[in-house]
N, C-alpha and C positions, 0 to 999 in steps of 0.2 A: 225098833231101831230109831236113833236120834239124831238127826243132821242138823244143823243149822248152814244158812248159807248167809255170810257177810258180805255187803257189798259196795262198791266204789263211791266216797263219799264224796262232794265237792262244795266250797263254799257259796260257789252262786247258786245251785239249788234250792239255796233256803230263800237268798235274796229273790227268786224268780220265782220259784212253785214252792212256798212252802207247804202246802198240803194238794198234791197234782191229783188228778180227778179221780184218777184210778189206785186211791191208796185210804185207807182204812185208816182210822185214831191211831196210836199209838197202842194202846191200854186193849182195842178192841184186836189187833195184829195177836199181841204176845197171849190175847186168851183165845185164838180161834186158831192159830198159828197159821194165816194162809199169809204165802207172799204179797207183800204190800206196797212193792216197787223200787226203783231204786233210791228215789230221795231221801228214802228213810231209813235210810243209812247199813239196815239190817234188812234181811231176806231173811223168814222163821222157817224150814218145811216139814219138821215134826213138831210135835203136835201136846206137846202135854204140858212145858215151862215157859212161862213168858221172856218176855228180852228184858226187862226190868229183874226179875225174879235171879234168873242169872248173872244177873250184871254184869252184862254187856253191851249197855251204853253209854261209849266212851266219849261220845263226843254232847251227849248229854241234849243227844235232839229232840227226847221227847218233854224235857227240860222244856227247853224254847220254846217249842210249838206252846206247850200253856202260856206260857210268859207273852207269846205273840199275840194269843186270845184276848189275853186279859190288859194289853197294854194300848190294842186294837181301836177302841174307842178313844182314846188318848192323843192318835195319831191323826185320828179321821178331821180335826178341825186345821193343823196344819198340811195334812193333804191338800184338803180342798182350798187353802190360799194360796198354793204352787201350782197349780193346774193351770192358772190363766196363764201364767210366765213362762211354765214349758211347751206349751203347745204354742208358741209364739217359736217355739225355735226348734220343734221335734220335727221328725222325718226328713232332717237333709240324704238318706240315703236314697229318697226318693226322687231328687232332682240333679243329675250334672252340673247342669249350672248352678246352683247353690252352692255346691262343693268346692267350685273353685274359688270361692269367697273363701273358705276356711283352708285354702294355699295359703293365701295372701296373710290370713291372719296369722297360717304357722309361720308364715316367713318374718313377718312385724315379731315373732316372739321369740326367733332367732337370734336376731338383731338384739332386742333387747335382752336375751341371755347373753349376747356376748358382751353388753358394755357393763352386765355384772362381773361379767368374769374378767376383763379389764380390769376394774376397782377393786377385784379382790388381790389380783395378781400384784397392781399398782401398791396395796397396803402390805402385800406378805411382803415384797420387794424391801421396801423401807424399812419393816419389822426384819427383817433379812438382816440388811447392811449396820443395822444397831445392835442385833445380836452378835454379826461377828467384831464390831470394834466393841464391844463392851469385854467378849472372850480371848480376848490381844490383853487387853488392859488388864482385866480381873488377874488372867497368870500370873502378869509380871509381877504386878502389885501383889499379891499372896506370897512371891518366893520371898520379897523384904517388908512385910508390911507398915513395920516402924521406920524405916529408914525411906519407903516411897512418901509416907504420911508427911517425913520430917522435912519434904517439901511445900511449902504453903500454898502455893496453887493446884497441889496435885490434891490436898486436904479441903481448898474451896472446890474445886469441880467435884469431889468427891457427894459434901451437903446440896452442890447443887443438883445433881445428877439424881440423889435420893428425895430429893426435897421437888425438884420439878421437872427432871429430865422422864424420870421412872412416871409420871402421874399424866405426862403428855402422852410415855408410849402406853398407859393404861388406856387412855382415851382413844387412840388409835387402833389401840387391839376390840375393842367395844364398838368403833364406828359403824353405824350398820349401813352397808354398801348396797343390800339389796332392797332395801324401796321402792326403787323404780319399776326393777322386774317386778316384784311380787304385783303392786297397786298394777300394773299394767295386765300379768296374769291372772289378778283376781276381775279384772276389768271383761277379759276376753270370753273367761271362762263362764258367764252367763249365755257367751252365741257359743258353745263347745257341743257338738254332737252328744247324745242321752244315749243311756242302753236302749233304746229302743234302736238308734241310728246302729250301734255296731252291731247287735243282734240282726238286724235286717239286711246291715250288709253282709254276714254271716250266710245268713238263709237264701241271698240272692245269688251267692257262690258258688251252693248245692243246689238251687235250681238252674242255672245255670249248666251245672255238672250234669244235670239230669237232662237237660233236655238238646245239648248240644252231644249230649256222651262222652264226655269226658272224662281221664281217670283224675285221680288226687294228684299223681305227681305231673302230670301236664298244666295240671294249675299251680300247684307249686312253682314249678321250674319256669313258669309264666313263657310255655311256650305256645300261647294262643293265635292264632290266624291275624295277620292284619295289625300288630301289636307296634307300636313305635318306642315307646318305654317298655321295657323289657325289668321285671320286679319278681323276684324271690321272694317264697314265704318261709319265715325260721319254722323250727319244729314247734315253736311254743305257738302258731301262728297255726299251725295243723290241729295243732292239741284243742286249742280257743274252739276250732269249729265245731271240733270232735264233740266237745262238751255245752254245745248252743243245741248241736242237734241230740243228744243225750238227754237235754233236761226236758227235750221234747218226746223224748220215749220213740226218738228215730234210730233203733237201734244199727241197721245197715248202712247210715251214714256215719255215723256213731264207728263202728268199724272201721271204715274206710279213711277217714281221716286220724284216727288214732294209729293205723298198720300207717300211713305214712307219718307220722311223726315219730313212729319208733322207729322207720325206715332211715331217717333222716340221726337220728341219735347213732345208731347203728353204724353207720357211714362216717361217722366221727365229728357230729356240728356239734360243736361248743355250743354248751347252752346250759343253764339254771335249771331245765326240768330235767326230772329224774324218770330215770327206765320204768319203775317201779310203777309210779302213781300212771302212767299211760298204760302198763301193762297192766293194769290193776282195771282201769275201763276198758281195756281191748277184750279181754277175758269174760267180762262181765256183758259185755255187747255181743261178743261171740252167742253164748251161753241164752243167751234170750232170742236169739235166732235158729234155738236149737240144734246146733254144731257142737254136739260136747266133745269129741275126745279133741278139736281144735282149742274147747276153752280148757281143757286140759293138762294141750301142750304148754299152752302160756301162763298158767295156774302156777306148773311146775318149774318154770322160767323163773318164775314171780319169785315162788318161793326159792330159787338157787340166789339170785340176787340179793333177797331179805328173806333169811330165814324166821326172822321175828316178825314177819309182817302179820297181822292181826286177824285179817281174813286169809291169808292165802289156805293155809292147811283148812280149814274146815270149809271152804270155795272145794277145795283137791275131791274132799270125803263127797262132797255133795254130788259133785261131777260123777266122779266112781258111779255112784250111787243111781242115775239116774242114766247112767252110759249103760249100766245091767239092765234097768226095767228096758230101754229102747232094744236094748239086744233080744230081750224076752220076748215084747212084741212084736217082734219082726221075724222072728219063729213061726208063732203063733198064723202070723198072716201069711207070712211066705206064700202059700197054696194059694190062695184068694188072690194075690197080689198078681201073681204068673196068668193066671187066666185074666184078670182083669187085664192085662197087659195084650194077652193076646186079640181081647175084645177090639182094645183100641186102636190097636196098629190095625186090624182088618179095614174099622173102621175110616181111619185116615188115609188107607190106600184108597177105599170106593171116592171119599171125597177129594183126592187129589186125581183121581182120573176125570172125575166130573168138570173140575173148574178149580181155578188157583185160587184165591183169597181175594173177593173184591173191593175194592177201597173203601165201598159204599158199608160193608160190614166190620171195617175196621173201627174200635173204640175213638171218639172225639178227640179225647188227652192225646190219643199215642196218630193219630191225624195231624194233629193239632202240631206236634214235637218232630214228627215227618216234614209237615211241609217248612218248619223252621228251620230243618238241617240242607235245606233244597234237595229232599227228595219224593215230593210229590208227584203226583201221577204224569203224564206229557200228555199234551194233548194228539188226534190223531194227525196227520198230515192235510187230514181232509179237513178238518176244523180250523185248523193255522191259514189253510190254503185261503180263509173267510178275514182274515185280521191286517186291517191293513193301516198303512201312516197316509195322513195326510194335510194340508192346509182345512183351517176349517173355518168356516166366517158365519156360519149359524143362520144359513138361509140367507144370505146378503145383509146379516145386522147394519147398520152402520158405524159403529164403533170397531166393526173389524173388517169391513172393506179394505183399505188400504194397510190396514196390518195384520192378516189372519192369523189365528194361533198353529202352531203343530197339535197336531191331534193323534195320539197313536193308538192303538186299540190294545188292549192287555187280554182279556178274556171273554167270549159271546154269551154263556149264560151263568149268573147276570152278566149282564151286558157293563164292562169296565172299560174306562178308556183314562189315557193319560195325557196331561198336554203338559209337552216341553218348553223351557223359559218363561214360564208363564209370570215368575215372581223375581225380579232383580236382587240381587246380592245385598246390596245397600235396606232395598224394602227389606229382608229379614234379620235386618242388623238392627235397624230399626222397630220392628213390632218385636227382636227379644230385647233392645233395650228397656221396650214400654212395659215388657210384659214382665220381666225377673222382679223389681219390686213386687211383684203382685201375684207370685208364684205361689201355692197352697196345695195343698195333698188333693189331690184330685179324687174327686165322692161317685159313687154310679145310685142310683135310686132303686132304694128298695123297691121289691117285686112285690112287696107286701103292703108295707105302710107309705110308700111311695117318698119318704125321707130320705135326703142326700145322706150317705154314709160314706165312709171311709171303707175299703176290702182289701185283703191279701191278694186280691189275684189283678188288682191295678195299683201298679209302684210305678207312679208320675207325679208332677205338680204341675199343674194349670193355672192358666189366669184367663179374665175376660175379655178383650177391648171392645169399644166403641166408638163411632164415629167422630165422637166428641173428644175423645183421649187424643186423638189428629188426627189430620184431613187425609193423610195418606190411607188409615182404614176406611174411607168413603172409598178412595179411586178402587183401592181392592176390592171391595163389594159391586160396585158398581162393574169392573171386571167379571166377577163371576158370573153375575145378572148377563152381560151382553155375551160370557161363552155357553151357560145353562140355557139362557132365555128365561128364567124363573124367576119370577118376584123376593128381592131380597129386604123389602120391608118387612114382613112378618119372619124371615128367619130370625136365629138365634143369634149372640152377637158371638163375635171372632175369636174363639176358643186356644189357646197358644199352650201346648204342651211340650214339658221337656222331661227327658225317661233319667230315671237313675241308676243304681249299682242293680244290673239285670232286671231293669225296667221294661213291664210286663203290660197288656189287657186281656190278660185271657177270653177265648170266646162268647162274644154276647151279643145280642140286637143294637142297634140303634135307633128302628122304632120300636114303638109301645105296640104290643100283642094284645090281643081279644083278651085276651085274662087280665088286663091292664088296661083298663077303659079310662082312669082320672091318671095316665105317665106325665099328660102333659096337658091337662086342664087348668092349670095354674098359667098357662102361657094365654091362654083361649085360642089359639093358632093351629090347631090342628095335629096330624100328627106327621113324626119327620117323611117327608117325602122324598130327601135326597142324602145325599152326603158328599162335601167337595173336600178334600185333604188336601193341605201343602207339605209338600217335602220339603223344610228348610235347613237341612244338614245330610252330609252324605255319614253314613255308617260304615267302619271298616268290616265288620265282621255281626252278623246277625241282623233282629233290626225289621223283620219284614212285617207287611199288612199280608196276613193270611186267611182265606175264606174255605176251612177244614171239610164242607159238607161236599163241593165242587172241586177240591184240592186247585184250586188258585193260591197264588202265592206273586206281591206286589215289592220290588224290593227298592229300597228309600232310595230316592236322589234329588239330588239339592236343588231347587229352582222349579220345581217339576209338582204338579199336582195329580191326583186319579178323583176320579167322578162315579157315583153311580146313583142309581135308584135304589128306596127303602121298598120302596110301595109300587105297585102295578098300577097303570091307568086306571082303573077299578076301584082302586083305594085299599084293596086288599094286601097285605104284609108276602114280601116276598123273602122268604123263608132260608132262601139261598142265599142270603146275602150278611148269613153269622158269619163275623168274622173275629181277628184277632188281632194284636200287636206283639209280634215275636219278641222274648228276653234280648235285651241288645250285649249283645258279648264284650263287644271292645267298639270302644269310640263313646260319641256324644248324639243323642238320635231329638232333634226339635224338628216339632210339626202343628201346624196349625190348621183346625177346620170351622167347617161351617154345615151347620146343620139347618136344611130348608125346608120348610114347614108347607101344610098344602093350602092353607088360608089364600088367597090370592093365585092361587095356579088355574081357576077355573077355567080361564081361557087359553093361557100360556099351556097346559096340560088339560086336556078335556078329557074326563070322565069314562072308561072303555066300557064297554057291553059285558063283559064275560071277566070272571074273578081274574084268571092270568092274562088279561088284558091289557 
């Protein structure tokens, strides 16, 4: 028997993965006939004729693929003279504040569309009022032509009108009005967001969806918690996602946002994309999720809409086809199935009489995505009954004698605490003014070769300050020191972070672990012994500092800092204290810390007897 399966093609798949990891030569598909994914246009699953041999490659992709080989080299010298000029302006997805710079710039190109459209209007105008007095004139003169003529001034405006009335309106119909736009949008459009920026705001959409649980159309219909601007997405706006996560072989979100852009089609939104090409990836995502007779139903959708669509009918045969072996095998096993069945459930009763599911056995991720929806563990009565507020002046500092801080306690092991006002409105208006020029993709250090790199699982920009950048980051350190009591000459300098489109840190250390002996030998300081955070923006919705092993969960506000320990007296890593920066849903989340090294603590912190000391 001879199936072929055709499948959903799209033109950014070539631009993004033209050969995705999981996909075979061309030449090597059509002679081994195994599926070879979706970018490659065709899906073979018998086994004897190539795609070439049949000719059925319409779109001529395994054309390209050689042409991309061999043209490859060719490309590699102007690559690399772009690289320094985009990366000067990639990843604004990754900073809020960035983003609102490229308002300002859409609005500047507002403005200047509209003073083209003025001048253009202004020129049809004129070209207007000359077409209809020339079509007044022309009649008249056409019904007597010899006897209009046989007026001598109607015979001179005539030559003049031919001679230089007509070569002025030439030159006004030729005037070129748009100048300004263009030179101004060719100007802008070097700071313009890259595929990398909309792909990533793409993907922080979907993590987002995932980790607050969200369906498609609650993001659609932008009815998110806490939202002040209130934004719809078009269907063609579901479809973009559908096909960001597609070319990433996400086939479940891939679904998800295709079923609502066809939902949206469906429901009557005007729009340029067609049922067809969404149903055509809805089917095909289905299908790989193994749900056939659902990529079935839409198969045979496909094909009532476009009976000539290219894949649909032999997609139909293949489905059939592989809907009987499923049915086969499920015969087959039935018997096995039934008892395995009964195994488990015995099973799951002994362990549900035992004990519920304890937090400490739940997977990190799905911790992690708990305590970001605020549903982590609570602590007991008798533990809270331990946490209290208070004035704190740090053993009678002298710096805070006459003006103690608020001190409140968040959680006892590790030991977290928060102090209230600690940072003026004004001071963090001030450290993001210093800090936005100097915003950059924020790196974490390899585990390995201990190089700053860029990651997926932290979508922020950061910058540095120093003492010397103003005198106001002195009082601030100088603050810390008199609430920690900790030496802030060997810390690190004032780190100022702002999160972007579902602006993330997934869980990780702050200090360097035994398997990480040179994290921070480049500093010669030691290693971090603390961590002080500012909260300098309140977050409407998401947003938190999460510690996933203890299910602690810290949630942002403005003016406000938390403190803890990296390290035990002992110098030992305290293990407890992985934490996270939850995806920010809705709002603007900037925070600035400081990380304290143990160089100088010898006295301020002396050394404990015992490792959790």
């Amino acid at each position: 028997m001879h199936v072929s399966l055709h499948v959903a093609s799209s033109p950014i798949l070539l631009e993004i993965q033209p050969e995705p990891p999981y996909s075979q030569q061309c030449t090597e598909s059509s002679q081994t006939g195994r599926a070879t994914g979706p970018s490659l246009r065709l899906q073979t699953v018998n086994f004897t004729e190539s795609v070439w041999a049949s000719g059925s490659d319409p779109d001529g992709f395994c054309y390209r693929m050689l042409s991309i080989r061999m043209e490859l080299p060719c490309y590699c010298l102007l690559l690399l003279s772009c690289l320094q000029s985009l990366s000067a302006h990639a990843d604004f997805f990754t900073s809020t504040g960035q983003m609102t710079d490229l308002l300002y710039t859409e609005k500047d190109l507002v403005t200047s569309l509209k003073d083209y459209i003025r001048a253009e209007e202004s020129k049809l105008e004129q070209i207007k009022r000359w077409a209809e007095k020339l079509d007044s004139l022309t009649v008249t003169a056409t019904q007597d032509p010899e006897g209009f003529l046989g007026h001598p001034v109607n015979a001179f405006k005539l030559m003049k009108r031919l001679n230089t009335e007509w070569g002025d309106l030439e030159s006004l119909v030729l005037r070129d009005t748009t100048g300004g736009f263009i030179s101004n949008l060719t100007i802008q459009r070097q700071h313009f967001p890259t595929d990398e920026d909309q792909t990533g705001a793409a993907k922080a959409l979907i993590r987002l969806q995932d980790t607050y649980r969200l369906d498609a159309n609650t993001i659609s219909t932008g009815n998110l918690p806490g939202v002040k601007y209130k934004s719809h997405m078009t269907a063609e706006d579901c479809f973009e996602l559908g096909k960001i996560a597609y070319s990433d072989a996400d086939y479940y979100h891939t679904e998800l946002w295709m079923a609502q852009a066809l939902k949206q089609l469906d429901e009557g939104e005007e729009s340029t994309l067609d049922k067809v090409t969404v149903i055509d990836y809805l089917s095909y995502a289905i299908y790989q999720q193994g749900e056939m007779e659902r990529a079935m139903e839409y198969t045979k959708r496909l094909i009532e809409l476009d009976p000539e669509h290219p894949r649909g009918k032999s997609n139909l045969k293949y489905f059939e086809f592989q809907l009987e072996k499923q049915k086969k095998a499920a015969e087959e096993e039935a018997p096995k199935q039934k008892e395995r069945e009964k195994r488990e459930t015995a099973e799951k009763k002994k362990k549900q009489k035992k004990s519920k599911k304890a937090f400490s056995l739940i997977p990190e991720r799905e911790k992690y995505e708990m305590l970001c929806r605020g549903e982590g563990i609570k602590m007991t009565p008798r533990r809270q009954s331990r946490l209290f507020c208070r004035y704190y002046d740090n053993n009678r500092n002298p710096s805070l004698l006459l003006t103690p801080v608020k001190q409140q306690d968040e959680w006892d092991r590790p030991y977290i605490v928060r102090y209230l006002d600690i940072i003026s409105d004004a001071e963090i208006e001030r450290i993001k003014q210093l800090a936005k020029p100097r915003l950059r993709r924020a790196t974490i250090s390899n585990p390995i070769t201990g190089v700053l790199e860029t990651a997926s699982y932290r979508i922020s920009k950061s910058a540095w300050l120093t003492e010397y950048d103003d005198p106001m980051i002195e009082k601030i350190n100088d603050r810390i020191e008199g609430v920690t009591g900790l030496e802030m000459d060997t810390a690190e300098e004032l780190q100022v972070a702002n999160y972007g489109v579902g602006g993330q840190y997934e869980p990780h250390f702050d200090f360097g672990r035994k398997d990480e002996p040179d994290a921070f030998k480049e500093l010669g300081t030691g290693n971090r012994i603390a961590t002080w955070l500012f909260y300098m923006s309140d977050v409407s919705a998401g947003g938190a500092t999460v510690f996933p092993d203890v299910g602690a969960a810290v949630w942002p506000q403005k003016g406000t800092a938390v403190f803890w320990y990296n390290l035990f007296a002992s110098g030992e890593g305290d293990y407890s204290t992985r934490h996270a920066a939850c995806p920010v849903l809705v709002g603007n989340k900037w925070v600035s810390n400081k990380w304290i090294h143990e160089r100088g603590q010898e006295w301020r912190r002396p050394c404990g007897l015992s490792e959790s000391e």
